[in-house]
C-alpha positions in Angstrom: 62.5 156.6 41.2 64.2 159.1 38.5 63.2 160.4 35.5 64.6 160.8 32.3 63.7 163.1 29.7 63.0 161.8 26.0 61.8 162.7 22.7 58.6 161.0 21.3 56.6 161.7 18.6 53.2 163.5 19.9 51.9 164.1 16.1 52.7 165.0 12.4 52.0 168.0 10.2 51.5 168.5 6.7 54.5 171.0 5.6 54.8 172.3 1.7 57.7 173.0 -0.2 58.8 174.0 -3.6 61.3 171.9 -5.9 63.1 173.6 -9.2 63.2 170.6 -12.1 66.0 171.7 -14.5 66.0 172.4 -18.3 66.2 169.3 -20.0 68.4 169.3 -22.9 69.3 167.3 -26.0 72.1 165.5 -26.0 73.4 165.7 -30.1 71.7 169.2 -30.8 72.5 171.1 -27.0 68.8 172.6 -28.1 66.4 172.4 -24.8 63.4 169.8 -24.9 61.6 170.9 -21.6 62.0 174.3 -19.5 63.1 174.3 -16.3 60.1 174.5 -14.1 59.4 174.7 -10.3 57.1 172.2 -8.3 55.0 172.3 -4.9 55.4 169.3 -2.9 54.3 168.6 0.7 56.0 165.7 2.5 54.4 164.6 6.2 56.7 165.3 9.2 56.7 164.3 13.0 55.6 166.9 15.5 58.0 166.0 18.5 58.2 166.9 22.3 59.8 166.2 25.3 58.5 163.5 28.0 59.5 163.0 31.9 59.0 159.8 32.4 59.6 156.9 35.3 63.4 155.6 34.6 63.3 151.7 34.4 64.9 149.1 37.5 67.4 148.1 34.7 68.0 152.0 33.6 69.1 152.9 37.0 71.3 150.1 37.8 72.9 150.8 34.1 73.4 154.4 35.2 74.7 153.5 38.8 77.0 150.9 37.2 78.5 153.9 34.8 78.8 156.1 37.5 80.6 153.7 39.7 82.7 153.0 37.1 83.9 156.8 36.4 84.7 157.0 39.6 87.1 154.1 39.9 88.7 156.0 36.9 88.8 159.5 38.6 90.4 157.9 41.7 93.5 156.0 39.6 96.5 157.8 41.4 97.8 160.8 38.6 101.4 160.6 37.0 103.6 162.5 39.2 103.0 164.5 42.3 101.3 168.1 42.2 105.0 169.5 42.3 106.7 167.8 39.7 102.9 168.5 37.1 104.0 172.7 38.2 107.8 171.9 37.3 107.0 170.7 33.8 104.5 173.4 33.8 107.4 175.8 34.1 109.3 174.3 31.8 107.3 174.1 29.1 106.1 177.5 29.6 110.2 178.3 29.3 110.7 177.1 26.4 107.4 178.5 24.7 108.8 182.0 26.0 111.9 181.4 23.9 110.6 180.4 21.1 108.6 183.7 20.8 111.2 185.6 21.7 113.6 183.9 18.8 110.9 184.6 16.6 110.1 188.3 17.5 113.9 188.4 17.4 113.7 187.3 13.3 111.1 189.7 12.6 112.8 192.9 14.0 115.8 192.2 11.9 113.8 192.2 9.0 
């Protein structure tokens, strides 16, 4: 059977941080009412890791069913043959050449 690798929660851990509470000011006067101060907090977060575990019957048919399906899609027949993909190829590539070239062309006139 495969495995597939996850991310579960194996703990938590306290962690502490600081917040800065702005100046609070008057609204008619402009004059400050309390100073700006700065506060420790500590907020509980989860301690994760990575788990192998046993892929499920319905997993592995999901999978199988995806795969199948991308490679119906991969095996569509392409537009064009490899020759005519290299001619257009070519051709763009042509015309890129020319634009550059009219544009060098503008700049050494300058």
């Amino acid at each position: 059977m495969p495995k597939i690798n996850e991310l579960q929660q194996i703990s938590t851990r306290e962690e502490a941080y600081t917040v800065t509470v702005p100046a609070v000011y008057d609204e008619e006067t402009g004059e400050e009412i309390a100073p700006e101060t700065t506060e420790e907090r500590v907020r509980t977060v989860p301690v994760m890791a990575v788990v192998a575990r046993e892929m499920t019957a319905e997993e592995v048919a999901r999978m199988e069913a995806e795969g199948q399906q991308e490679g119906q899609e991969s095996e569509t027949p392409s537009e064009g043959s490899l020759e005519t993909r290299v001619a257009a190829v070519e051709g763009r590539t042509d015309e890129i050449e020319g634009v550059v070239s009219a544009m060098l062309g503008g700049i050494a006139d300058v």
